[in-house]
C-alpha positions as semicolon CSV with decimal commas, in nm:
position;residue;x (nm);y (nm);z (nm)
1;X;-6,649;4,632;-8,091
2;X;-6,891;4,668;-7,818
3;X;-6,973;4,993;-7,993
4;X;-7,085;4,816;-8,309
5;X;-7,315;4,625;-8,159
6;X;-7,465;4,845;-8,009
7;X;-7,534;5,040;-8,343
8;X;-7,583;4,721;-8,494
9;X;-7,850;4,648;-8,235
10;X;-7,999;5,018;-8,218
11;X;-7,999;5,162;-8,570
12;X;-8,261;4,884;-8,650
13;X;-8,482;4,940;-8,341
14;X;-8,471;5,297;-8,353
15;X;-8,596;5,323;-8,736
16;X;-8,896;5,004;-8,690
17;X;-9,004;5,288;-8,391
18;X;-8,973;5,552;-8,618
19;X;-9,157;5,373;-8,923
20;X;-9,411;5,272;-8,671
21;X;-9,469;5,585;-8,525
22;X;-9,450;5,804;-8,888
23;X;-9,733;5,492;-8,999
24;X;-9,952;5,498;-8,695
25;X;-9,953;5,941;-8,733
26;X;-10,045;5,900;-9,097
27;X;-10,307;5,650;-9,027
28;X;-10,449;5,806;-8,768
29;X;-10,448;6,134;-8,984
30;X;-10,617;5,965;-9,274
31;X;-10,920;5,848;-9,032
32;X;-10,946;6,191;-8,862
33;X;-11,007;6,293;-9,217
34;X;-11,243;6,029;-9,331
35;X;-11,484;6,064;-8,978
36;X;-11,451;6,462;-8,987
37;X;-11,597;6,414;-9,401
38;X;-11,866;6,177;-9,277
39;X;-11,965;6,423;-9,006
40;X;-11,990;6,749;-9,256
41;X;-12,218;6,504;-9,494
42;X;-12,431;6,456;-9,215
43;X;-12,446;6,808;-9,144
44;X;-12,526;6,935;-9,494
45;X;-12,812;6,643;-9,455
46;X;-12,944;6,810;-9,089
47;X;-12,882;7,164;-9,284
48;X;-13,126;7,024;-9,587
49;X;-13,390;6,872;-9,383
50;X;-13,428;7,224;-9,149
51;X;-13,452;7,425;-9,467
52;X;-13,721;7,174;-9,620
53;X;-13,936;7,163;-9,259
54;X;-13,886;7,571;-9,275
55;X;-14,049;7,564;-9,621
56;X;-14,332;7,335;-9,507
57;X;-14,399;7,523;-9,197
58;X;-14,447;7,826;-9,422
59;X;-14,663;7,628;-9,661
60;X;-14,811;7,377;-9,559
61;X;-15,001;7,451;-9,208
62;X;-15,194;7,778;-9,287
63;X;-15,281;7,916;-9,614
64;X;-15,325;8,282;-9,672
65;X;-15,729;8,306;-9,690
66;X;-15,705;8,090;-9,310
67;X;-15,481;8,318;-9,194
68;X;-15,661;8,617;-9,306
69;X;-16,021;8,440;-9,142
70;X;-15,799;8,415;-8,810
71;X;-15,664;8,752;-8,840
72;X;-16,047;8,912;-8,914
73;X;-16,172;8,720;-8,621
74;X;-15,922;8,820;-8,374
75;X;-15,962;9,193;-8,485
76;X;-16,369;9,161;-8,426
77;X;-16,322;8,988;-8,092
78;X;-16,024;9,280;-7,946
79;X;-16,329;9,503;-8,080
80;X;-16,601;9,360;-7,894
81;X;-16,376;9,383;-7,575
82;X;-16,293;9,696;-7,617
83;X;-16,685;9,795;-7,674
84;X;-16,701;9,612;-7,315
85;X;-16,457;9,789;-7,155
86;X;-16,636;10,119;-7,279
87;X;-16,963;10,033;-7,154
88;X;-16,808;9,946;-6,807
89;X;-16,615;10,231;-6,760
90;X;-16,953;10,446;-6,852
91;X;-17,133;10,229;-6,624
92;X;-16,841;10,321;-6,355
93;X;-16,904;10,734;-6,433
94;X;-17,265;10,693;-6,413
95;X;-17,276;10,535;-6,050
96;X;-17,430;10,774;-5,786
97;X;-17,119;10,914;-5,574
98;X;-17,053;10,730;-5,264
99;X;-17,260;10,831;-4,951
């Protein structure tokens, strides 16, 4: 008798543990999956907004005919340092020898 009870006491214990525990896993399973879609949407969102700054970087700041000014303009001034540097170093040749 004893060992009725204690089946009668147990079997119903044991399986409320069990249908908690196999409820709590499938919850918790079901908002891992919910929070780890929400985080890829926000990704893709990050993702689209990098690509669209990328674009308007390229775009947007410089146009060709300003970047062609800025590349003339940097090409005449390494010229007229480069004349400079000539002119010193003849300067440097032409100096009397030292005494």
């Amino acid at each position: 008798m004893a060992a009725e009870l204690v089946v009668a006491f147990a079997g119903p214990v044991l399986g409320a543990v069990v249908g908690t525990t196999a409820f709590m896993g499938r919850r918790m399973i079901t908002r891992t999956d919910e929070q780890l879609t929400q985080i890829g949407n926000k990704i893709e969102v990050v993702v689209g907004k990098i690509t669209d700054l990328q674009v308007d970087l390229a775009t947007h700041y410089v146009t060709k005919a300003e970047m062609a000014a800025h590349i003339d303009n940097e090409e005449r001034w390494q010229n007229e340092i480069l004349s400079n540097v000539r002119d010193l170093r003849a300067d440097i040749r032409n100096l009397p020898p030292p005494t």
